[in-house]
C-alpha positions in Angstrom: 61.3 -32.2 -52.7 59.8 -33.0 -49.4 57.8 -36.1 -49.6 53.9 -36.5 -49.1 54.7 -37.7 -46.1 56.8 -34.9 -44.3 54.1 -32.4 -45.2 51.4 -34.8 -43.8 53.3 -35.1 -40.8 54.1 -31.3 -40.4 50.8 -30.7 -40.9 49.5 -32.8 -38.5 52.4 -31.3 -36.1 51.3 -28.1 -37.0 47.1 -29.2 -36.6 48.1 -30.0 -33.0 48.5 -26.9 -31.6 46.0 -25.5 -33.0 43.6 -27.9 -31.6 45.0 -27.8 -28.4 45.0 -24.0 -28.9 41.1 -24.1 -29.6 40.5 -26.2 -26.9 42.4 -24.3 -24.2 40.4 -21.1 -25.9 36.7 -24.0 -25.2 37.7 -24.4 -21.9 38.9 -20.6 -20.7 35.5 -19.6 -22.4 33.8 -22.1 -20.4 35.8 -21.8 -17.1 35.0 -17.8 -18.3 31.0 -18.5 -18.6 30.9 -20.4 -15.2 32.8 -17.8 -13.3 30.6 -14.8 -14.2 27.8 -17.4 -13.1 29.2 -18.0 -10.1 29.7 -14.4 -9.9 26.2 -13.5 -10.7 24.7 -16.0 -8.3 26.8 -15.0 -5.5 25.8 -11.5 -5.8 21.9 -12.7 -6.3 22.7 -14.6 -2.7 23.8 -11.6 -1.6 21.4 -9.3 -2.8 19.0 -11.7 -1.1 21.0 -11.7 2.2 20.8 -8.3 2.2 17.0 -8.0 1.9 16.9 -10.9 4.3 18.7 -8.5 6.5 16.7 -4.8 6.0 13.8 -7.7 6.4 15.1 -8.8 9.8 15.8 -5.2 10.7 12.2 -4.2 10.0 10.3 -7.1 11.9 13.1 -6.4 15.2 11.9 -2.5 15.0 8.2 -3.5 13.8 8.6 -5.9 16.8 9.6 -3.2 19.4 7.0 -0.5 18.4 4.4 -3.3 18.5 5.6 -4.5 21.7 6.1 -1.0 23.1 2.3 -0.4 22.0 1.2 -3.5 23.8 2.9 -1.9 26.8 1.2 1.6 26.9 -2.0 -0.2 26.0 -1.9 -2.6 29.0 -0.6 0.7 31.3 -3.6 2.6 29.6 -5.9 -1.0 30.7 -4.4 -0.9 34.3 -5.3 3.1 34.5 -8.7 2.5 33.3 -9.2 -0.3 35.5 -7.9 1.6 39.1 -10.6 4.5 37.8 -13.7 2.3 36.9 -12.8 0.6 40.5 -12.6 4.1 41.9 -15.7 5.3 40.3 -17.4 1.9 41.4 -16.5 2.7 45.3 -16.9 6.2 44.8 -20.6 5.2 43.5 -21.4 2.8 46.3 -20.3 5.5 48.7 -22.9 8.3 46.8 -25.5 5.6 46.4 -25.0 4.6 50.8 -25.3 8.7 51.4 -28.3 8.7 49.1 -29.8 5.9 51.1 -28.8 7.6 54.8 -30.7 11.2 53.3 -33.8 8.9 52.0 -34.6 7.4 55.4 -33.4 11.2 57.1 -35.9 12.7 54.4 -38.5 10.1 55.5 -37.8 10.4 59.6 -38.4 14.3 59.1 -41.3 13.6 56.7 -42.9 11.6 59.6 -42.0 14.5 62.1 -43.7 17.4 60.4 -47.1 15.3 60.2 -46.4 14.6 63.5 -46.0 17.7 63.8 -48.8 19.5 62.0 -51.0 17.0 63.8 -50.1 18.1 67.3 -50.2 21.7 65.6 -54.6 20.9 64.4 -54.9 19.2 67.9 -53.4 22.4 69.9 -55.4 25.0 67.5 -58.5 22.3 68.4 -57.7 22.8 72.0 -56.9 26.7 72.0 -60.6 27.3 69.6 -61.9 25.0 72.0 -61.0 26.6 75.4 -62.9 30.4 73.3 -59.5 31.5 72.4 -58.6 32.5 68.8 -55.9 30.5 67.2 -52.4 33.2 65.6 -53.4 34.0 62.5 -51.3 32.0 59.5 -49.8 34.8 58.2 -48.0 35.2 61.4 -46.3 31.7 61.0 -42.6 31.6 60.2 -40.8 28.4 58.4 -40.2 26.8 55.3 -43.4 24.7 55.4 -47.1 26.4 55.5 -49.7 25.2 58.4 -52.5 24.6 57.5 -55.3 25.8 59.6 -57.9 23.1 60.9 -60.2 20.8 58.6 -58.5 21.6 54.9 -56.4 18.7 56.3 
């Protein structure tokens, strides 16, 4: 019969492997467990590069249209500008003709009572030397005469 021994020691021999057995399984679960963790946080870091990236992409084209806007908006300012400075010459020049027809307006003003005054002083003269004056409705023009002393 095999001694108390021999089975102790086969035992153990046999105990060895088995341990070593479970602890190989340990560690390949482990090195298992870690790996799909490195696995999921390398696809997290790429998941996130990859928003970084549509991200990026979206502020570049956000960037251009805002840029493109500033653009047409400062073209638009220039535009608006060159007409406002145009309008502003263009009013000067209306407001110097305005002016020049005031003062003609006035010089011809002064001319017709000049005028109407030589016009009493010669009807004076004509009633004066026992003629009679051309009746009013004979006058032609724009402007009545008026006859002598409704002045």
């Amino acid at each position: 019969m095999p001694q108390l021994g021999d089975i102790l020691i086969q035992l153990a021999v046999g105990v060895v492997p088995l341990g070593v057995a479970y602890l190989a399984f340990r560690s390949a679960t482990d090195a298992n467990r870690k790996t799909q963790q490195t696995a999921l946080m390398q696809a997290e870091r790429q998941a996130e590069l990859e928003r970084s990236k549509v991200d990026a992409e979206a502020y570049s084209r956000a960037k251009t249209i805002y840029e493109d806007a500033l653009n047409q908006m400062d073209k638009h300012l220039t535009r608006v500008r060159d007409q406002a400075a145009q309008v502003g010459a263009d009013l000067a020049t209306e407001q110097n003709a305005s002016l020049e027809m005031r003062r003609q307006i006035r010089q011809l003003q002064a001319q017709i009572r000049a005028l109407e005054r030589t016009v009493v002083a010669l009807r004076a003269q004509i009633v004066a030397a026992g003629l009679s004056p051309v009746p009013a409705s004979d006058l032609t023009g724009p402007f009545p005469i008026r006859p002598p002393g409704l002045e």
